[in-house]
N, C-alpha and C positions, 0 to 999 in steps of 0.2 A: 504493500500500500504506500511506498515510499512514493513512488510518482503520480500516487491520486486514484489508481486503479489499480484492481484485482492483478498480478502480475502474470506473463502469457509465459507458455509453455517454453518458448527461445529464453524467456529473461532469468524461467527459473535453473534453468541446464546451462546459462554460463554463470549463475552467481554460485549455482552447485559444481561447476565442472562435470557436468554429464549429461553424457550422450540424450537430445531433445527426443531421441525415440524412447530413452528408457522415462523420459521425463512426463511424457503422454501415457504410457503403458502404465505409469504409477498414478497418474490423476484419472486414467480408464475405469480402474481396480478402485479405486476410493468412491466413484460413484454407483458403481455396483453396490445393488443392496446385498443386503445379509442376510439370511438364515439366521434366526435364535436357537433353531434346531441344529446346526451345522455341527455335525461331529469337530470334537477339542480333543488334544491329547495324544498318546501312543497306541492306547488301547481302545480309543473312538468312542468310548463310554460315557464322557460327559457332552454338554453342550454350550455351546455360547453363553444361551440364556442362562445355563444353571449360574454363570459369574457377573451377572447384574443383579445388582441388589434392590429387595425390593423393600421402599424407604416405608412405606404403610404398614408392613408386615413386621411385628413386634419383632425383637432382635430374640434367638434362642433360649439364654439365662432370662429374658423378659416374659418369654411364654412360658418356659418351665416355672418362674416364680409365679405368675395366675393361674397354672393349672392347680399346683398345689397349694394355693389360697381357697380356690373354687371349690377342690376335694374339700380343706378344712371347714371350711364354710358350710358346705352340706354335711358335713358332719356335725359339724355345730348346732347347726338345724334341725337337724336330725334327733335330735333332742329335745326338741317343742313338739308338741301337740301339730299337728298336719296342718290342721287350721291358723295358728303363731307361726309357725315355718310364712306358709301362702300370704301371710299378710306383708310378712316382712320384705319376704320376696318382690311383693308389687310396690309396696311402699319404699322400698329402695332400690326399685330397678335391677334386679338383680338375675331375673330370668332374661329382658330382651332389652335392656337398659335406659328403658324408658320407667321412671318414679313415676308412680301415681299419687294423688291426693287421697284425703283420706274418704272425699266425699264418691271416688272413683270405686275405691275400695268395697265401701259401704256398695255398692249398686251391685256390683259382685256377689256380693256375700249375702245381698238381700238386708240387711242391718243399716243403721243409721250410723253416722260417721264418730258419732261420740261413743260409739259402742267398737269402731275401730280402733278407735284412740285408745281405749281402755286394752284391747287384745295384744296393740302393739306395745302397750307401755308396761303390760305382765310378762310379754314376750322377752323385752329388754333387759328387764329387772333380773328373768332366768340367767341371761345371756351375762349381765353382770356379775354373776357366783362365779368364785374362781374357780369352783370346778370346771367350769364352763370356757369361762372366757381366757384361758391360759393358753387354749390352743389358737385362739387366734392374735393375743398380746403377744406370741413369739415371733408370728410375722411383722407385726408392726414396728418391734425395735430396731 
């Protein structure tokens, strides 16, 4: 871009010292597209795609520490009454990550929302007993 424009294939094979056929030959090959699929390696077994990283996708120690939150968590759960699990579960998002109100709750359950309030706040109270709540205090340190 020194002279204002894109530089042409003469200019880039004398500032490299090479041959302007090999210099098209390597700007040919660059506009070729790719395969993600394209066999990588000795043994052809990987692919292109498998070494782009995919920036959305929790990094491994990050999935592996939510799986075994998720385990803990339903085990925790798992502890409550079906019905104290299910509230919790809505009211904190926890099956599809959308929290409900408590007035959401209540329409579910067929109850009024102050009678949710009551299920989640016995629910809690369980989940505060150490017995309880140690399995998941040792994640959160």
């Amino acid at each position: 871009h020194e002279n204002g424009h894109d530089p042409t294939a003469d200019e880039i094979a004398e500032r490299l010292d090479m041959p302007v056929e090999r210099v098209r030959e390597i700007m040919r090959i660059a506009q070729d597209p790719v395969s993600l699929e394209t066999p990588i390696g000795e043994e052809e077994d990987s692919h292109l795609g498998d070494f782009i990283p995919d920036d959305d996708a929790p990094a491994p120690a990050e999935a592996a520490s939510l799986l075994l939150l998720k385990e803990q968590l339903n085990e925790v759960l798992s502890t409550l009454t079906d019905r104290e699990a299910k509230v919790l579960r809505l009211r904190f998002g926890l099956e599809d990550g959308r929290s409900r109100t408590l007035e959401e709750v209540g329409k579910e359950f067929e109850v009024t929302r102050e009678r949710i309030r009551q299920i989640e706040a016995k629910a809690l109270r369980k989940l505060r007993h150490p017995s309880r709540s140690k399995k998941v205090r040792d994640f959160l340190d």
